[in-house]
ChimeraX commands (.cxc) that place a marker at each C-alpha (Angstrom):
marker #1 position 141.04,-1.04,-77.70 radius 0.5
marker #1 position 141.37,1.52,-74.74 radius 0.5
marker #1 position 142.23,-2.06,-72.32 radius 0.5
marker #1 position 145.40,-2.61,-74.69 radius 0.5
marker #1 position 146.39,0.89,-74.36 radius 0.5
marker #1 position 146.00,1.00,-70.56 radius 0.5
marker #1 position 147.67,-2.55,-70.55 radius 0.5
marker #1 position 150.75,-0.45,-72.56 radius 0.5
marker #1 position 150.71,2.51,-69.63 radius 0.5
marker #1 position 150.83,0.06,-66.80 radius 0.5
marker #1 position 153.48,-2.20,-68.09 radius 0.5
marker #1 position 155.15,1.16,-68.93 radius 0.5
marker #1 position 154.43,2.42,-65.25 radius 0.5
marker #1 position 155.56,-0.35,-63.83 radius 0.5
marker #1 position 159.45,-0.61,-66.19 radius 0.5
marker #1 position 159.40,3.20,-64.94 radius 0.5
marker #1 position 159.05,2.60,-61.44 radius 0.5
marker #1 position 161.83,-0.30,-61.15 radius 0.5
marker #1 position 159.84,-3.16,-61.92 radius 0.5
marker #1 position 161.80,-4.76,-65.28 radius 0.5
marker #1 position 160.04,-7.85,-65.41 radius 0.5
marker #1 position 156.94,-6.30,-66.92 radius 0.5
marker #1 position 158.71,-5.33,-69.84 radius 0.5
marker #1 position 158.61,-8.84,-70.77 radius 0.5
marker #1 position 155.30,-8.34,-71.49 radius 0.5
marker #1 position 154.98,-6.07,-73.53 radius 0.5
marker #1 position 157.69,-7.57,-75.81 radius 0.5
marker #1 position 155.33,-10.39,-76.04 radius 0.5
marker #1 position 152.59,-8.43,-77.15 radius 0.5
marker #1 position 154.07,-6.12,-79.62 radius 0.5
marker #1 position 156.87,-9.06,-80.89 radius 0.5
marker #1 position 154.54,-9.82,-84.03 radius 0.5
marker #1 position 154.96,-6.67,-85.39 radius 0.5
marker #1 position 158.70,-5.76,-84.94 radius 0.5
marker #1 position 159.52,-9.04,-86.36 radius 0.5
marker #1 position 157.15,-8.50,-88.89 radius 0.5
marker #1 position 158.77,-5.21,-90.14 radius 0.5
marker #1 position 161.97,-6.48,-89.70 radius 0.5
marker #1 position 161.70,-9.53,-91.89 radius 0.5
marker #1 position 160.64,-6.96,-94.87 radius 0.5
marker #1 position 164.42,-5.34,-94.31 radius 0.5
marker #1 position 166.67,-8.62,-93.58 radius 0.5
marker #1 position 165.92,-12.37,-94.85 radius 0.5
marker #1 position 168.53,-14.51,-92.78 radius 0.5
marker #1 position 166.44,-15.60,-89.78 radius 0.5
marker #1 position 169.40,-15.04,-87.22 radius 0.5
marker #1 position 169.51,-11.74,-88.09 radius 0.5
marker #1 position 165.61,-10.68,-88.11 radius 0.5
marker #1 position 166.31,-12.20,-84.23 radius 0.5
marker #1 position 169.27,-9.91,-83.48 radius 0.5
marker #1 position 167.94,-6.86,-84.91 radius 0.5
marker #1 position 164.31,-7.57,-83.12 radius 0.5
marker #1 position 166.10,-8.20,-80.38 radius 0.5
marker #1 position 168.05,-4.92,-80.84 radius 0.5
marker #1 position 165.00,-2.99,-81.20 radius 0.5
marker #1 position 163.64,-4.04,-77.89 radius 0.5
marker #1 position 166.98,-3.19,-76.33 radius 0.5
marker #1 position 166.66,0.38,-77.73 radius 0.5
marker #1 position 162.82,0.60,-76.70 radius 0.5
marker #1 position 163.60,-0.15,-73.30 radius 0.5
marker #1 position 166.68,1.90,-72.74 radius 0.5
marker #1 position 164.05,4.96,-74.18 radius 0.5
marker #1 position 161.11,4.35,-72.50 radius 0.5
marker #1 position 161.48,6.82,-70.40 radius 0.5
marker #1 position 161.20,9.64,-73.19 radius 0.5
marker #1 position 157.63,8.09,-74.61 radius 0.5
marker #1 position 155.00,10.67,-73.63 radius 0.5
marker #1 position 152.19,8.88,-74.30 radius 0.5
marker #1 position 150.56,11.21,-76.96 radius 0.5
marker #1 position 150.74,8.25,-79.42 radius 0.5
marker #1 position 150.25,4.67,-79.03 radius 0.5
marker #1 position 153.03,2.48,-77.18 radius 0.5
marker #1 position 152.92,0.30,-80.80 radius 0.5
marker #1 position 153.11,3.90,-82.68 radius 0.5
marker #1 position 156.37,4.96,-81.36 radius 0.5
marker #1 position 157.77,1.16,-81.23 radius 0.5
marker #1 position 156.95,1.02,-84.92 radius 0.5
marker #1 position 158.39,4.09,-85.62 radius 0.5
marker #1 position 161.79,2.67,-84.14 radius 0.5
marker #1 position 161.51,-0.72,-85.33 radius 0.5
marker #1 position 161.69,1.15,-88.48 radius 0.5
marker #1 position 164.37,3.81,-88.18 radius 0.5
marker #1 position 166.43,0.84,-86.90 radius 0.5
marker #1 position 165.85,-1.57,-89.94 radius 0.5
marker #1 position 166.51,1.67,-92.18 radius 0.5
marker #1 position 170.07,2.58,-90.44 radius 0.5
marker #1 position 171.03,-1.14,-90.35 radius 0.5
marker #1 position 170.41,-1.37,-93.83 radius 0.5
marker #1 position 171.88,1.75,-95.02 radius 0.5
marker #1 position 175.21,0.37,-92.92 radius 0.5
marker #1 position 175.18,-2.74,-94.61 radius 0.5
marker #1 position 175.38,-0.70,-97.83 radius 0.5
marker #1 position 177.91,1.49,-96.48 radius 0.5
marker #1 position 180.40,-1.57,-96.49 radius 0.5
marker #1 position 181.09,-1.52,-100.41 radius 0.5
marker #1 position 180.68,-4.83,-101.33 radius 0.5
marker #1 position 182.82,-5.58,-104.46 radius 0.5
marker #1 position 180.25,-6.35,-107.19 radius 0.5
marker #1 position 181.07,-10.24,-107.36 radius 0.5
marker #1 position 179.88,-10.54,-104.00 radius 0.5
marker #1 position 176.52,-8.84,-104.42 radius 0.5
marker #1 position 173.48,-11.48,-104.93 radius 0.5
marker #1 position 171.40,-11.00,-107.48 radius 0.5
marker #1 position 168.57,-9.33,-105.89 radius 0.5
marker #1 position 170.60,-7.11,-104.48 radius 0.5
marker #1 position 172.05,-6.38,-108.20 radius 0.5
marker #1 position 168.63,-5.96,-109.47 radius 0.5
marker #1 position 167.55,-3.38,-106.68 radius 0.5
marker #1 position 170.78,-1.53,-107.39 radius 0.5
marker #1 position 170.36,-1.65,-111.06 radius 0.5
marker #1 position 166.68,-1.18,-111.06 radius 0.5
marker #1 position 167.10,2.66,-109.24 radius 0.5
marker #1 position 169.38,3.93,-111.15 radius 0.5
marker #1 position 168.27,7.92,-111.52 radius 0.5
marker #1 position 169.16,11.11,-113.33 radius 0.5
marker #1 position 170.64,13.63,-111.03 radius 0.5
marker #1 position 167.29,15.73,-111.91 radius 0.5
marker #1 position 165.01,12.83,-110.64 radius 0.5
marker #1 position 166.97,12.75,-107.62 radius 0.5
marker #1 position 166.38,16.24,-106.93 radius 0.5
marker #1 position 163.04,16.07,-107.70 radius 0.5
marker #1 position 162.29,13.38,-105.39 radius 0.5
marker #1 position 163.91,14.80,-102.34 radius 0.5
marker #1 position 161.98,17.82,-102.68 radius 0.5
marker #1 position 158.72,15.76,-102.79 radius 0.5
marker #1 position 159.62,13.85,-100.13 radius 0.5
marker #1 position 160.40,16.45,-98.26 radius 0.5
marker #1 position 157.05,17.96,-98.50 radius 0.5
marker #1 position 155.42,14.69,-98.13 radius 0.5
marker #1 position 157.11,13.90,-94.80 radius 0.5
marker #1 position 156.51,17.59,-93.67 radius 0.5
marker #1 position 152.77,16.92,-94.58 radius 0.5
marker #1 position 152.67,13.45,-92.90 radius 0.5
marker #1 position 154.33,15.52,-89.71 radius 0.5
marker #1 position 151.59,18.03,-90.10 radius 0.5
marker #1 position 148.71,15.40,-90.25 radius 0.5
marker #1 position 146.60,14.09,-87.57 radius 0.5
marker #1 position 148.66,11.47,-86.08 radius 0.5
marker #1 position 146.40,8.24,-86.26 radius 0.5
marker #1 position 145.71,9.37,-89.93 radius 0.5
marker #1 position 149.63,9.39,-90.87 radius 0.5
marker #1 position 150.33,5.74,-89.37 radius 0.5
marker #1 position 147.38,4.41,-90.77 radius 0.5
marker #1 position 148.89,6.05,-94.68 radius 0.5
marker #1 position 152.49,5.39,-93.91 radius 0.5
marker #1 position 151.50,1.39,-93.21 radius 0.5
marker #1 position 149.18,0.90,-96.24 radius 0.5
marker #1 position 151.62,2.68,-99.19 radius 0.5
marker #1 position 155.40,2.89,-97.06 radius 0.5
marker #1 position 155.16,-0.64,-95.82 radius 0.5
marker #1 position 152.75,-2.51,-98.05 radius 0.5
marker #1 position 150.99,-3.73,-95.85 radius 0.5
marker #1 position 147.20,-5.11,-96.44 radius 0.5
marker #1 position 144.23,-3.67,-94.06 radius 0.5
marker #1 position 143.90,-6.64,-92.50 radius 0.5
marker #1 position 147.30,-6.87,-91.47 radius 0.5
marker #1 position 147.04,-2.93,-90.05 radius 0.5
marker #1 position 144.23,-4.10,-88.53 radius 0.5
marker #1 position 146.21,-6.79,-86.00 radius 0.5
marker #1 position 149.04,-4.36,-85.07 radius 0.5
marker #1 position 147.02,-1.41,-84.02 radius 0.5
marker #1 position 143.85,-3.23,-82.84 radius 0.5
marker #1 position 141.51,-1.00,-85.17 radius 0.5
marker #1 position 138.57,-1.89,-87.44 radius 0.5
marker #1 position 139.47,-2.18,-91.09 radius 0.5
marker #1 position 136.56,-0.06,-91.61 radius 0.5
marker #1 position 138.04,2.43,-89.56 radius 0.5
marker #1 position 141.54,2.39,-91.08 radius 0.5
marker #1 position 139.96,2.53,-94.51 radius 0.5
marker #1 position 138.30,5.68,-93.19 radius 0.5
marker #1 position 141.70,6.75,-91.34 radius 0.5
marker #1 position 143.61,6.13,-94.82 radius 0.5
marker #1 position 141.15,8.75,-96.46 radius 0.5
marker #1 position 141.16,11.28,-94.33 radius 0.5
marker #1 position 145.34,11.27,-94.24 radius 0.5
marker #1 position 144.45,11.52,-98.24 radius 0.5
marker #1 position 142.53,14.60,-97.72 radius 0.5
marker #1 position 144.59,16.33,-95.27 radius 0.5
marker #1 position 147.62,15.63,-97.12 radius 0.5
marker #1 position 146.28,16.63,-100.39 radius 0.5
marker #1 position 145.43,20.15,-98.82 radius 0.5
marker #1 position 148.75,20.24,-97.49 radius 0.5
marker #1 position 150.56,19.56,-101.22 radius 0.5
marker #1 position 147.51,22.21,-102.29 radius 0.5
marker #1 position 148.69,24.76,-99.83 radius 0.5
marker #1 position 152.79,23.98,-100.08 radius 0.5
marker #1 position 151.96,24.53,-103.92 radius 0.5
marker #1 position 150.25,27.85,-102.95 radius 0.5
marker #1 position 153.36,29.14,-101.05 radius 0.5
marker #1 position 155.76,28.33,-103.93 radius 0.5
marker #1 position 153.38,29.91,-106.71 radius 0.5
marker link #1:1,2 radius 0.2
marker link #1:2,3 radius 0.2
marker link #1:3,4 radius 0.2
marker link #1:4,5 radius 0.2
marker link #1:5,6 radius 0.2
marker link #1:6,7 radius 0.2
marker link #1:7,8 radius 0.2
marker link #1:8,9 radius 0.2
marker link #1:9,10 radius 0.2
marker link #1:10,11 radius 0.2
marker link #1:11,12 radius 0.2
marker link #1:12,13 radius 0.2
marker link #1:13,14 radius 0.2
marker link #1:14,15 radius 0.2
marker link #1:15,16 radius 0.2
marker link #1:16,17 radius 0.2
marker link #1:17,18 radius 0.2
marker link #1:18,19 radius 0.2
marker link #1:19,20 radius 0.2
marker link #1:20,21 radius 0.2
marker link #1:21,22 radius 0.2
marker link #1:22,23 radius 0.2
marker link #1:23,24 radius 0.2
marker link #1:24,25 radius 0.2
marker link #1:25,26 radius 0.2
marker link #1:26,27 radius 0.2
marker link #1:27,28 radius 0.2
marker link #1:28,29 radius 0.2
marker link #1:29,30 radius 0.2
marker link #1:30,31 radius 0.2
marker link #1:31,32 radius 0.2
marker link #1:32,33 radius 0.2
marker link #1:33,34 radius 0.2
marker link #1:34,35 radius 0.2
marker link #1:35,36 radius 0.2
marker link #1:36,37 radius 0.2
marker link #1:37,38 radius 0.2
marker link #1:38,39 radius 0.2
marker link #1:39,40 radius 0.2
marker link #1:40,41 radius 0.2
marker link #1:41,42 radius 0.2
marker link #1:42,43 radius 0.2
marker link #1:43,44 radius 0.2
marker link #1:44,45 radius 0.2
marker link #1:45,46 radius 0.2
marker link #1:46,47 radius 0.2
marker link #1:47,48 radius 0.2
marker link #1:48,49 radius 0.2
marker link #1:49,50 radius 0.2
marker link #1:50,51 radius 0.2
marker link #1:51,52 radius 0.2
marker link #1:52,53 radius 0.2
marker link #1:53,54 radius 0.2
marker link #1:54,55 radius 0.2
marker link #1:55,56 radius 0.2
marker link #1:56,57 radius 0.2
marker link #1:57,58 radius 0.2
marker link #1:58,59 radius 0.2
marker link #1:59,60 radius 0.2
marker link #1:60,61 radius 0.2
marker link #1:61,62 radius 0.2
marker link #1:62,63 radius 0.2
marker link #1:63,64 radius 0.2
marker link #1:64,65 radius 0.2
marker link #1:65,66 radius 0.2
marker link #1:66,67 radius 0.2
marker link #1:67,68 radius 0.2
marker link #1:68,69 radius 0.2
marker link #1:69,70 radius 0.2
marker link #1:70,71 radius 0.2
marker link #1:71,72 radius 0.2
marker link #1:72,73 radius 0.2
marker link #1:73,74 radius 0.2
marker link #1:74,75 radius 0.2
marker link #1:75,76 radius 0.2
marker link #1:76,77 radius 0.2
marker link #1:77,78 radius 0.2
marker link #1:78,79 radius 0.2
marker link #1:79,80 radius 0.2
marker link #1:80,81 radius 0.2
marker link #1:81,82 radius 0.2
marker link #1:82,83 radius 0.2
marker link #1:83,84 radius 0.2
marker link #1:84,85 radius 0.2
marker link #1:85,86 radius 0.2
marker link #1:86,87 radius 0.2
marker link #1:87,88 radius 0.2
marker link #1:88,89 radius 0.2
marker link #1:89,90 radius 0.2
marker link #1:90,91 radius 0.2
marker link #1:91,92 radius 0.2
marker link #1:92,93 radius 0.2
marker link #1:93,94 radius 0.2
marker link #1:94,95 radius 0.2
marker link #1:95,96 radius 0.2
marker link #1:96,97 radius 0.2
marker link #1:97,98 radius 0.2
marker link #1:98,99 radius 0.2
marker link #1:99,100 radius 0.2
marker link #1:100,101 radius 0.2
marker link #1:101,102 radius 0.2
marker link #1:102,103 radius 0.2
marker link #1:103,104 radius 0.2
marker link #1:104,105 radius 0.2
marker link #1:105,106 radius 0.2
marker link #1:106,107 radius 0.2
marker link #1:107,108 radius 0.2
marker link #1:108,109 radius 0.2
marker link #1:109,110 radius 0.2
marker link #1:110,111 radius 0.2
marker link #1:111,112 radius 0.2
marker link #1:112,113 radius 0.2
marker link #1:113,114 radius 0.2
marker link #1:114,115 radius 0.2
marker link #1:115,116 radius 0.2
marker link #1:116,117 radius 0.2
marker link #1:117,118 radius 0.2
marker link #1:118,119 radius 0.2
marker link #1:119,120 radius 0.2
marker link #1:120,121 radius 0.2
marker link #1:121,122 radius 0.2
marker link #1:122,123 radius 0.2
marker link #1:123,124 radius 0.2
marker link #1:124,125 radius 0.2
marker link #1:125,126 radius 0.2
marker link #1:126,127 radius 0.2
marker link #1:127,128 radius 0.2
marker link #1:128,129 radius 0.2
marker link #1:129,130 radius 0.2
marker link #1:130,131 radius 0.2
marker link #1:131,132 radius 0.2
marker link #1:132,133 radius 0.2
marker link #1:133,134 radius 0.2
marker link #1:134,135 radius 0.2
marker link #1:135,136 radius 0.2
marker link #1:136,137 radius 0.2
marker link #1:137,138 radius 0.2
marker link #1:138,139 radius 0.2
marker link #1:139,140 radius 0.2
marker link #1:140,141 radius 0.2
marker link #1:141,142 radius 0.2
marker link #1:142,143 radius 0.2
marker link #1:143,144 radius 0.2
marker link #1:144,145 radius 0.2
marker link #1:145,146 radius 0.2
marker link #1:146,147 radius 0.2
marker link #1:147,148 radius 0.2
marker link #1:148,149 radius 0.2
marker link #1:149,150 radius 0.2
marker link #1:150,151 radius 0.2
marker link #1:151,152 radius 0.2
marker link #1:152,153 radius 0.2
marker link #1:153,154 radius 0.2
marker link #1:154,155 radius 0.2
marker link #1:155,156 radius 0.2
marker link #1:156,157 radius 0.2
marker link #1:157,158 radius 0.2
marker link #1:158,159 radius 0.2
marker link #1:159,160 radius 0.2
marker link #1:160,161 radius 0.2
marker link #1:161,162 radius 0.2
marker link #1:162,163 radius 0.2
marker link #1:163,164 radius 0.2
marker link #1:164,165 radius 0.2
marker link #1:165,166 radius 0.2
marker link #1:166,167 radius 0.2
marker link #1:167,168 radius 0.2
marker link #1:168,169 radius 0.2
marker link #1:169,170 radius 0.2
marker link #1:170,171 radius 0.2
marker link #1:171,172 radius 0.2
marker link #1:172,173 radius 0.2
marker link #1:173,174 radius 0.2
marker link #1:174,175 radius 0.2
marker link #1:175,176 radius 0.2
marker link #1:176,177 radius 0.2
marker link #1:177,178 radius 0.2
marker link #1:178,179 radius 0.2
marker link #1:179,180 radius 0.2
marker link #1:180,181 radius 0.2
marker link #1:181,182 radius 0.2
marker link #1:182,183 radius 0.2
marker link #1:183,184 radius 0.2
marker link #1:184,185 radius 0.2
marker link #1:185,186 radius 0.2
marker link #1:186,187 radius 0.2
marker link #1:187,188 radius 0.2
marker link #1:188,189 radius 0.2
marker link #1:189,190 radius 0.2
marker link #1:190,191 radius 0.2
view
């Protein structure tokens, strides 16, 4: 594990220091997974290309501001995500007149239809949720975010950050426990 992460840091090093070939590499290496998350936002194969390729744009013209406190395919994932989500949320900015909707798209609108209340209600858990997941140990958050957020299986965790599924089992308990003190003590303050 600690090879891949040096690996990251080098090619990093090297984009850093002029050299922008190495960044080639390192698209290679973490292409799985941005495509991956990307083909759970868009279907049409020309766009899951655009947008990766969009996301690797936007990596490299960051790079610079990645500290290193997290992994190289922490932060990428992070974006890969934030990017999907504002792409999205643009396409559904654009009104489509309701004949032009497809039908999934019809059922997803229909199917989250919510009170004013529930709305409410939800924000303010989220809120505290994403506060919490801020609050967390790191490795602990992306290991919870990737299981429930994203759906996806341990095995599949396992590929994209290069840890046991053992260990993200135990990773995925721990973020339980620290987040369930964190609801516990959020509770406390509004009691």
């Amino acid at each position: 594990m600690d090879d891949f992460e040096l690996s990251d840091k080098q090619c990093i090093d090297e984009v850093l220091a002029g050299n922008r070939k190495v960044y080639s590499q390192l698209v290679n290496k973490h292409a799985p997974m941005v495509f991956h998350i990307v083909r759970r936002f868009i279907k049409s194969e020309d766009e899951v290309e655009e947008l990766a390729q969009q996301i690797f744009v936007k990596t490299y013209e960051r790079l610079e501001t990645f500290d290193g406190k997290s992994k190289f395919s922490s932060w990428l994932y992070v974006i890969s995500m934030n990017h999907c989500r504002d792409y999205v949320k643009n396409i559904r900015r654009k009104n489509k007149n309701f004949s032009e909707m497809e039908s999934h798209e019809l059922r997803d609108t229909l199917g989250h239809a919510i009170t004013p209340d529930h709305e409410m209600e939800n924000k303010e858990t989220n809120l505290i949720l994403y506060e919490g997941l801020v609050s967390i140990t790191p490795d602990y958050a992306e290991a919870f975010l990737m299981k429930y957020r994203d759906g996806l299986s341990y095995k599949e965790i396992s590929e994209q950050l290069n840890v046991t599924v053992n260990a993200l089992k135990q990773r995925v308990y721990r973020a339980k426990e620290e987040l369930r003190e964190f609801m516990n003590t959020k509770m406390d303050d509004y009691g």
